[in-house]
VOMAR-413433 format. One record per residue (C-alpha): residue in three letters; residue number from 0; x, y, z. Coordinates in nm, 4 decimals, decimal comma, m for minus. Each point is the difference from the previous one (the first is absolute). Layout:
N
> residu | num | px | py | pz
> ALA | NUM | X | Y | Z
...
This chain:
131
> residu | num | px | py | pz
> UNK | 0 | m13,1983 | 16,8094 | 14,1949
> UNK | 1 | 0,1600 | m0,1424 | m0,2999
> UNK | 2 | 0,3666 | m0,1604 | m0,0518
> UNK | 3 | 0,2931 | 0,1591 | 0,1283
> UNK | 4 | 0,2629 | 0,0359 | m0,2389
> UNK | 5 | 0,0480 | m0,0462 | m0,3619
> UNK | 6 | m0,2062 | m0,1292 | m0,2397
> UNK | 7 | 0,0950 | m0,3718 | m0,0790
> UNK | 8 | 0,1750 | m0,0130 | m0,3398
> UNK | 9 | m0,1153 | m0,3238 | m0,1695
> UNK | 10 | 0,2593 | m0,2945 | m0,1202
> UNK | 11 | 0,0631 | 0,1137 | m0,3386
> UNK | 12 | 0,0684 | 0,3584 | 0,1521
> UNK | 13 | 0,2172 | m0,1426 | 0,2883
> UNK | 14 | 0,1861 | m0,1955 | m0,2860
> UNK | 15 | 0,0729 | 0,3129 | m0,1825
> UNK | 16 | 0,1404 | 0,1783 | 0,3097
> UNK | 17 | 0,1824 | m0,2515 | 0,2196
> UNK | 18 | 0,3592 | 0,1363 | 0,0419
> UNK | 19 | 0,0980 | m0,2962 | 0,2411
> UNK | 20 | m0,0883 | m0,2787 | m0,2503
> UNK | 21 | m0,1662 | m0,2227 | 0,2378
> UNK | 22 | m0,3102 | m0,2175 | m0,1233
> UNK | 23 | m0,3149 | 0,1479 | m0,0249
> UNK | 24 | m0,3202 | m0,1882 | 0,1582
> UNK | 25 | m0,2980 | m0,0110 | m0,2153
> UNK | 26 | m0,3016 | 0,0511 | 0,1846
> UNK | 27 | m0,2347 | m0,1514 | m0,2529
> UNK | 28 | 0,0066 | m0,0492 | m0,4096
> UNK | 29 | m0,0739 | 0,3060 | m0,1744
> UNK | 30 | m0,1328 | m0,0837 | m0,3338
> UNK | 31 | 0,1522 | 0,2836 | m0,2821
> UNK | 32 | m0,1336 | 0,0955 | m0,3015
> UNK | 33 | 0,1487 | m0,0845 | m0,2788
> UNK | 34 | m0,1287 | 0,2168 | m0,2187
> UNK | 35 | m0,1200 | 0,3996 | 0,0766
> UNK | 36 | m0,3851 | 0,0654 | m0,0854
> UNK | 37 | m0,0985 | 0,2902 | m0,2232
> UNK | 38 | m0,0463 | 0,2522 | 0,1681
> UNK | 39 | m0,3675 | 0,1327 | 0,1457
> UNK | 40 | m0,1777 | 0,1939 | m0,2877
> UNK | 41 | m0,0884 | 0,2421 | 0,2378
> UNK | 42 | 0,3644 | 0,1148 | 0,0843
> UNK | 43 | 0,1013 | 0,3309 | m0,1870
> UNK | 44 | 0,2983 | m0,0473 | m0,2302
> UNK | 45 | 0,2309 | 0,1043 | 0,2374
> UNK | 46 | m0,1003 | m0,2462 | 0,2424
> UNK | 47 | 0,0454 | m0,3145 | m0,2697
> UNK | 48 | 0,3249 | 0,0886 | m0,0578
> UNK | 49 | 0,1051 | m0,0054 | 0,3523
> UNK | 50 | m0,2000 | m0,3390 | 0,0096
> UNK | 51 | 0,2093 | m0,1281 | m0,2677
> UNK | 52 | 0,3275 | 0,1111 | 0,1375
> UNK | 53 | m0,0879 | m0,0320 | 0,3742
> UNK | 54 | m0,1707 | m0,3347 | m0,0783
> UNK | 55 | 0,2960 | m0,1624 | m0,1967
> UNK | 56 | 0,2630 | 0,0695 | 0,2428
> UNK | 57 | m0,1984 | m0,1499 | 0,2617
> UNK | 58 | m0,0994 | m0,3277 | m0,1969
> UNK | 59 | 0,3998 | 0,0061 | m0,0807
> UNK | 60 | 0,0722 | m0,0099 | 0,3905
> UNK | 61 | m0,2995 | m0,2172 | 0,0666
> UNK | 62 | m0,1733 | 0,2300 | 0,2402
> UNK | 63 | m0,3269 | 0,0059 | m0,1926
> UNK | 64 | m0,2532 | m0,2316 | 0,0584
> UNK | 65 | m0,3947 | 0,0081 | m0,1015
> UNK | 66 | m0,1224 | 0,1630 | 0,3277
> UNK | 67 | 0,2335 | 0,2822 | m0,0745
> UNK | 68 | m0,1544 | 0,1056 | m0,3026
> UNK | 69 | m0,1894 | 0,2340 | 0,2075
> UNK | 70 | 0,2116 | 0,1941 | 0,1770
> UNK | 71 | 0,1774 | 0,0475 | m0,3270
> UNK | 72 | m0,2675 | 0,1278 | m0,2030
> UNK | 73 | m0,0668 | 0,2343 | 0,2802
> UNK | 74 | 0,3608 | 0,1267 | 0,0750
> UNK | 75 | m0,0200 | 0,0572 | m0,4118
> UNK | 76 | m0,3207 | 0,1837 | 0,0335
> UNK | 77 | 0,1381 | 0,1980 | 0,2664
> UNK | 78 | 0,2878 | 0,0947 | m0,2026
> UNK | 79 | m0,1821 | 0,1248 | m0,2674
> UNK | 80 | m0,1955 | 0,2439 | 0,2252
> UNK | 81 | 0,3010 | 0,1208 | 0,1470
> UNK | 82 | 0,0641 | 0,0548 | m0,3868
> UNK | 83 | m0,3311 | 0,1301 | m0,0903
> UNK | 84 | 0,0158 | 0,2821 | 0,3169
> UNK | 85 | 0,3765 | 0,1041 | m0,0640
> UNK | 86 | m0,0969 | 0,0358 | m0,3798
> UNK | 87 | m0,3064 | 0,2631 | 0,0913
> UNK | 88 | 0,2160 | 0,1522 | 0,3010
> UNK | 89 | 0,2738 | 0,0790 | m0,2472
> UNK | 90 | m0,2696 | 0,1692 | m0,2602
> UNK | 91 | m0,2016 | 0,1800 | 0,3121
> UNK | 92 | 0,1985 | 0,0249 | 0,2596
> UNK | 93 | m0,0288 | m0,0757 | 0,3658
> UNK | 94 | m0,2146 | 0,2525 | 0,0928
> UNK | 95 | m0,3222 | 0,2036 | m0,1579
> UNK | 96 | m0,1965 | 0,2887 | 0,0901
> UNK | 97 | m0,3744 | 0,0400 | 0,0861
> UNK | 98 | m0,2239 | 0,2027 | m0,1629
> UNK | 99 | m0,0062 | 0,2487 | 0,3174
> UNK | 100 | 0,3965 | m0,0120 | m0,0643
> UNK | 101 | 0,0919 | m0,2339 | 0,2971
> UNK | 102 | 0,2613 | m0,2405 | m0,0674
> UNK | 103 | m0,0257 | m0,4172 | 0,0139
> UNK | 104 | 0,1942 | m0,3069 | m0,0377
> UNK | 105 | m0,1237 | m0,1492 | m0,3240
> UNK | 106 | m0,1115 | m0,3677 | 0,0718
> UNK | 107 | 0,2641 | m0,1626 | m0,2491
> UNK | 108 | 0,2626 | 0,0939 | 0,3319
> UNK | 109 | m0,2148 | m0,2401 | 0,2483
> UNK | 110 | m0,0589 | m0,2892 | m0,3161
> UNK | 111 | 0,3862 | 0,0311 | m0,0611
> UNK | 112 | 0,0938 | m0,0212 | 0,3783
> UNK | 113 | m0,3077 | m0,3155 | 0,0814
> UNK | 114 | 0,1732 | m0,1899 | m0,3354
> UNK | 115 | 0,3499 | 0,0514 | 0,1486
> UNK | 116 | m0,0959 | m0,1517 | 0,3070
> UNK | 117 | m0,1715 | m0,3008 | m0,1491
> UNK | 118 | 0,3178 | m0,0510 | m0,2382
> UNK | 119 | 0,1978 | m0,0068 | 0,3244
> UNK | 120 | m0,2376 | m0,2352 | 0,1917
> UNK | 121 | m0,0445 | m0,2564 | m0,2691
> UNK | 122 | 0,2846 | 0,0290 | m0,1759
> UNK | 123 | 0,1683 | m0,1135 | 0,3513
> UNK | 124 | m0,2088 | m0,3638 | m0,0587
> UNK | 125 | 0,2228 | m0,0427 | m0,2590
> UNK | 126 | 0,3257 | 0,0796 | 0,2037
> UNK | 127 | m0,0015 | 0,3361 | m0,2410
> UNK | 128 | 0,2079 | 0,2834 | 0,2104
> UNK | 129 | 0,0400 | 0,3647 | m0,0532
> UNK | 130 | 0,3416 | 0,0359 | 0,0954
């Protein structure tokens, strides 16, 4: 069974959100980056602007280290398939017929849905929230 409770925020997120102004301990030094990569060829163009803008804020609040890099590329990635499936759900709709004239949820609905929940889960490594 894992950890009850929520997840740790780190220093530079406790920092951020510490209404009662009392000192923050450090558990360790986190080395920053102090200046973002280009982004992965690979990502769609979509995804390297969110890198850029996602990317820059965090080096600005010193939340972005090197071993971040990927989980940032892939919350970008994910984004752009939540892009990429709302795009063709928007031309085709959510559902389609067979050729025996039964109906079916196209497969951009499940892509869209799976890259929602991966935004959510690793967009919550980087203290990102829905609300």
């Amino acid at each position: 069974m894992g950890k009850r409770g929520p997840k740790p925020k780190s220093a530079a997120a406790k920092k951020l959100d510490n209404p009662s102004k009392r000192p923050i301990v450090e558990a360790g030094a986190f080395a920053c980056l102090d200046r973002l990569p280009d982004p992965p060829a690979r990502l769609g163009a979509d995804a390297k602007k969110l890198w850029k803008a996602i990317g820059q804020r965090l080096g600005e609040q010193q939340m972005l280290g090197s071993t971040d890099l990927v989980a940032l590329e892939v919350y970008c990635a994910a984004w752009q398939d939540y892009l990429d499936a709302d795009k063709d759900i928007r031309e085709q709709g959510y559902t389609a017929f067979t050729d025996k004239g039964y109906e079916y949820q196209r497969p951009a609905v499940n892509r869209r849905a799976i890259a929602m929940k991966h935004l959510k889960e690793w967009g919550s490594r980087f203290g990102f929230s829905p609300l």
